[in-house]
C-alpha positions as CSV (number, residue, x, y, z in Angstrom):
1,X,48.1,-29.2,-9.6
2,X,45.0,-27.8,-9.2
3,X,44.2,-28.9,-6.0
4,X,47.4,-27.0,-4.9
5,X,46.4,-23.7,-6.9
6,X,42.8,-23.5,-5.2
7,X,44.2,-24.5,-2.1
8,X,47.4,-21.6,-2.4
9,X,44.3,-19.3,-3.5
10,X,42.0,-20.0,-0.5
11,X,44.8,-19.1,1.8
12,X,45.6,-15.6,-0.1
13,X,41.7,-15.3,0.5
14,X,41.8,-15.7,4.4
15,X,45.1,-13.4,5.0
16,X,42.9,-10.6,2.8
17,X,40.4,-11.3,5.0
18,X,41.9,-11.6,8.1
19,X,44.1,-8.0,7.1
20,X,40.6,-6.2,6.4
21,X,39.3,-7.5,9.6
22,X,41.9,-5.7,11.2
23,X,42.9,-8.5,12.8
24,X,39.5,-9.6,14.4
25,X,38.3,-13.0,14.4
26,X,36.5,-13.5,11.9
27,X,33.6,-16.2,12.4
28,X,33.1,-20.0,11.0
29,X,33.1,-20.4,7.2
30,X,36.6,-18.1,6.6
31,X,38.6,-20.8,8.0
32,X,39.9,-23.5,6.0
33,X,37.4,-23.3,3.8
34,X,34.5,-24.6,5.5
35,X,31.3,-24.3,5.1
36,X,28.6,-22.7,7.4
37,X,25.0,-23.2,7.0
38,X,25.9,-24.3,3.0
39,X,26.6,-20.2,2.6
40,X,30.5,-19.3,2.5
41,X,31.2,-22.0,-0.3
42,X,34.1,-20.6,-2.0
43,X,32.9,-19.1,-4.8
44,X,30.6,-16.9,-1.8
45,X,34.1,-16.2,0.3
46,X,35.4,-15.1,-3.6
47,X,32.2,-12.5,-3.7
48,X,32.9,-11.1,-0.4
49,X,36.4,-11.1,-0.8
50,X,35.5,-9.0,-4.4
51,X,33.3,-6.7,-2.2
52,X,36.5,-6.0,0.2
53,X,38.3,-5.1,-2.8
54,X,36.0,-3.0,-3.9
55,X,36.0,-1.2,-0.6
56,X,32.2,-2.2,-0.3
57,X,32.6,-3.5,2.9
58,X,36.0,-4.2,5.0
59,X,35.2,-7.2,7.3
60,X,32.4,-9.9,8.1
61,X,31.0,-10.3,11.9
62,X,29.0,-13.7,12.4
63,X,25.3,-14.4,11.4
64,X,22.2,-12.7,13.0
65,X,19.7,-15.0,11.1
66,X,18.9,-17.5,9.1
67,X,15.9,-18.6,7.3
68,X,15.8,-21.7,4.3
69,X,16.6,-19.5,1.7
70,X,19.3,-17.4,2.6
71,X,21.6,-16.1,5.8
72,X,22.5,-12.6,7.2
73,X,25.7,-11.6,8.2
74,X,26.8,-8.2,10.1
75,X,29.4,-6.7,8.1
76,X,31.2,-3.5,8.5
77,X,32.5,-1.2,5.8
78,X,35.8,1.0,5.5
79,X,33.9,3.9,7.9
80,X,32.5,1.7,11.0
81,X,29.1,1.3,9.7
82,X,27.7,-1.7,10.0
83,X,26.1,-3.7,6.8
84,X,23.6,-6.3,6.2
85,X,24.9,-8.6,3.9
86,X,21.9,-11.4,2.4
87,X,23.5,-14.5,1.4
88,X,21.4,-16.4,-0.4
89,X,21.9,-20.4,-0.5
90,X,22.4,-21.6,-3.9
91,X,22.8,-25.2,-2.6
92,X,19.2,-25.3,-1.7
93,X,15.9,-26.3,-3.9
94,X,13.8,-24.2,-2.1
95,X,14.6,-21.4,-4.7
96,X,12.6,-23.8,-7.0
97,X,9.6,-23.0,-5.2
98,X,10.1,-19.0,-5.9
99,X,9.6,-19.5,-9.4
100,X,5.9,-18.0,-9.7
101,X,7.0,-14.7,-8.1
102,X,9.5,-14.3,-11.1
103,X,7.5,-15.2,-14.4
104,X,5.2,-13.2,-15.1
105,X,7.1,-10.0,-13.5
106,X,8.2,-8.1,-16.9
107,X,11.3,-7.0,-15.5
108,X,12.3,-10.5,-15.7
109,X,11.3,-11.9,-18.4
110,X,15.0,-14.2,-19.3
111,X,15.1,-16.8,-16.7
112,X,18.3,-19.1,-17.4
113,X,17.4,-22.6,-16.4
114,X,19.9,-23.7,-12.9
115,X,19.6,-23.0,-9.4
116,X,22.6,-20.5,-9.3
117,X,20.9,-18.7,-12.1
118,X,17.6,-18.6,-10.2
119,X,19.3,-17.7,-6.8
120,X,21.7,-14.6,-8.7
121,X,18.2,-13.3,-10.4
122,X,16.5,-13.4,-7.5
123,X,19.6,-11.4,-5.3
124,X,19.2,-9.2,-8.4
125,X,15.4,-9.0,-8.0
126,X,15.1,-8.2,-4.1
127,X,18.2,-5.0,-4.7
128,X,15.8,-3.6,-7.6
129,X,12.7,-3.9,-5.5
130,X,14.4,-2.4,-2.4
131,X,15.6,0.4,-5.1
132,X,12.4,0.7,-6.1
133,X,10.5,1.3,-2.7
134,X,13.2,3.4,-1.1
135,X,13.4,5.9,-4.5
136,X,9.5,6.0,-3.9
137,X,9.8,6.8,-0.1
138,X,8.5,3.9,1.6
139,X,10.5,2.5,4.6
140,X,12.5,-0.2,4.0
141,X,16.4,-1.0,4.4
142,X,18.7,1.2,1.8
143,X,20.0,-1.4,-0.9
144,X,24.1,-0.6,-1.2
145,X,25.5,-3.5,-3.2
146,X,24.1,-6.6,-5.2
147,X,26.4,-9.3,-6.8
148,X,25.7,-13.2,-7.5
149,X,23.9,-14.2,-4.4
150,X,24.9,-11.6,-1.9
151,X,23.0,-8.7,-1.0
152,X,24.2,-5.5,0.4
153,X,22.0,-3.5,2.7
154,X,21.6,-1.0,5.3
155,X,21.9,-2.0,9.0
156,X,18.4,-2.1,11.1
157,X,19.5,-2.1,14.3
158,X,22.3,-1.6,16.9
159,X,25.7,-3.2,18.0
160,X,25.0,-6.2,15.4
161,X,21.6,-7.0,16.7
162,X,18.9,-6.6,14.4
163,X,15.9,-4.8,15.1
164,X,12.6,-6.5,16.5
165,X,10.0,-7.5,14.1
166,X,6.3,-7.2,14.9
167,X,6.2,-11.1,15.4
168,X,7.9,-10.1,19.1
169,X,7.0,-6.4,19.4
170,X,4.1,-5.2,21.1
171,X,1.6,-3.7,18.9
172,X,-1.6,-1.6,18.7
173,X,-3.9,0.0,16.0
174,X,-1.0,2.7,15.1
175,X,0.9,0.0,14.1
176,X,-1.8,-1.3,12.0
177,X,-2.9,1.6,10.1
178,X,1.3,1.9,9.5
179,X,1.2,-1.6,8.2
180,X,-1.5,-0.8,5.6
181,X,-0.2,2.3,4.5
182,X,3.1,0.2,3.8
183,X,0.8,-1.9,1.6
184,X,-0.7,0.9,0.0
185,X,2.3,2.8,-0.8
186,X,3.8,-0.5,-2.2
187,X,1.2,-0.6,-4.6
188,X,0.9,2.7,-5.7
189,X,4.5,4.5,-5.3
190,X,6.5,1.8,-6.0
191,X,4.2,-0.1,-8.4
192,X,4.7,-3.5,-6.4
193,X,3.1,-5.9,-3.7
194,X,5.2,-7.5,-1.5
195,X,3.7,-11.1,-1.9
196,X,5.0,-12.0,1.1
197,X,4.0,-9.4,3.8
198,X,3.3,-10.6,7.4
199,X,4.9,-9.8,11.0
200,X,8.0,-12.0,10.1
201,X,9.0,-9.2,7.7
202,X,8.2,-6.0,9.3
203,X,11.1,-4.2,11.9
204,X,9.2,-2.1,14.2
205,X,12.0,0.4,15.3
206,X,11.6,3.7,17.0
207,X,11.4,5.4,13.7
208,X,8.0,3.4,12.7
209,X,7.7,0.3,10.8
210,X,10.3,-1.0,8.1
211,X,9.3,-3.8,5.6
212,X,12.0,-5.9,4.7
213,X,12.3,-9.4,2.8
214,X,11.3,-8.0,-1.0
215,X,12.6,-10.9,-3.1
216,X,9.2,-12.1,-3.5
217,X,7.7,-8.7,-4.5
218,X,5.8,-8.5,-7.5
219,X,5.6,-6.1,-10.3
220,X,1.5,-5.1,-10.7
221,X,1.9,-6.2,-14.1
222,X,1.9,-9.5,-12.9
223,X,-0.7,-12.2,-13.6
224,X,-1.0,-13.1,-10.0
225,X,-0.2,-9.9,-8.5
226,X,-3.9,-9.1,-7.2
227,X,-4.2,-12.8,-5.5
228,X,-0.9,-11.5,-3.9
229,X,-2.1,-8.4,-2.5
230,X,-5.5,-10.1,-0.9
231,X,-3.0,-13.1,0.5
232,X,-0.9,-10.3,2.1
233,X,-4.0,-8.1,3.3
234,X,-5.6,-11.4,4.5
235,X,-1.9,-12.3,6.5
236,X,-1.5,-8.8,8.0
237,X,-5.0,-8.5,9.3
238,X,-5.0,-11.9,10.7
239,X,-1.8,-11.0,12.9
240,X,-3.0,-8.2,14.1
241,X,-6.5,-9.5,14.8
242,X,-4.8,-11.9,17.2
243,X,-3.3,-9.5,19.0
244,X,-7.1,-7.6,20.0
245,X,-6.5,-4.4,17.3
246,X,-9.8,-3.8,15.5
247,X,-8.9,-4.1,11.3
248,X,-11.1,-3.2,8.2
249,X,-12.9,-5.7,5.8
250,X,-10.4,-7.0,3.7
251,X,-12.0,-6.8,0.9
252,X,-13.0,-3.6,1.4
253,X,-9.1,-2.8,1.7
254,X,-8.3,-4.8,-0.9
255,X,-10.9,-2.4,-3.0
256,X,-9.7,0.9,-1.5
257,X,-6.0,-0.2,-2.9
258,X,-6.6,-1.6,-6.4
259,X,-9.3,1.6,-7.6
């Protein structure tokens, strides 16, 4: 009997979704309850069918990347405007690894023990430090939406393609001094570092640089949060170092930041 009700429940799932798309095809992982990538598990095609609902978004386009701890998905809300949407695994151990970027951080100081626990507190974690930064100013996607392990965000980009990161942009010492003043206002406007800050999370659009990827950032409170900032100083200057821009002393950066 119960096999029946989930399967009878699936199905109501897929016409909603297949209505909101207006009829579009809607991707791998809304059919027949499959899986893709270990993401659109049912209890993720029950969030995104809550966020329809709740007229967050009205229909799901494919994947635009994909990393070990999460997938993005181009979504589009009730107005044509396209939305990021971070779906974080919560079949995956890696989340196990995150651990040392959440104790420690005040703000989350109750840590349930489970991975789905870990992987909704940390979904929770990224939307408050993308809230955070973009309240304060600094350049990073708009958070819309956060519940269980997907993540509702601003667009960066065009037509469902994302916008280039520094990793495959060409660069010059503009685009440095950008990068530091990123770091800078991190620490001081927003009262974070980023913890993980490199050219695999930095858009460089026509509007400047954007930093995205905040899960791992850290309240300065921390206990680890100044090894953060000289591992993300150190990671940043080495990249562009590479690619012939001239950089400061770290550590003279590093003291120019913390003072």
């Amino acid at each position: 009997m119960t096999d029946i009700i989930s399967k009878k429940l699936e199905s109501k799932i897929d016409q909603k979704l297949a209505s909101k798309a207006k009829r579009k095809h809607l991707p791998d992982g809304f059919k027949k309850g499959k899986v893709v990538n270990e993401v659109l598990d049912k209890p993720t095609v029950m969030t995104l069918y809550k966020m329809i609902t709740d007229h967050i978004i009205a229909y799901v386009n494919g994947p635009i990347s994909a990393g070990k701890e999460s997938v993005v998905f181009w979504g589009v809300d009730e107005n044509d405007i396209s939305v990021a949407l971070k779906i974080y695994l919560v079949s995956t151990s890696n989340f196990k690894k995150r651990e040392p970027y959440i104790t420690g951080d005040p703000r989350f100081s109750h840590l349930k023990k489970g991975t789905k626990n870990l992987v909704y507190l940390w979904a929770r974690k990224e939307f408050r430090n993308l809230t955070q930064c973009f309240d304060a100013g600094i350049p990073v996607p708009e958070p819309l939406y956060v519940t269980n392990n997907v993540l509702a965000m601003n667009f960066v980009g065009e037509n469902g393609v994302p916008a280039k990161s520094l990793l495959v942009s060409e660069v010059d010492g503009d685009d440095y001094r950008q990068a530091i003043t990123i770091i800078k206002d991190l620490y001081h406007k927003a009262k974070l570092v980023h913890a993980d800050y490199s050219e695999y999370n930095i858009f460089k659009t026509a509007n400047g640089l954007m930093v995205f990827d905040l899960g791992s950032a850290v309240d300065l409170r921390h206990p680890n949060s100044n090894n953060f900032l000289k591992r993300d100083i150190y990671n940043i200057s080495r990249f562009f170092v590479k690619r012939g821009v001239t950089v400061k002393d770290q550590d003279v950066l590093f003291e120019e930041i913390v003072k």
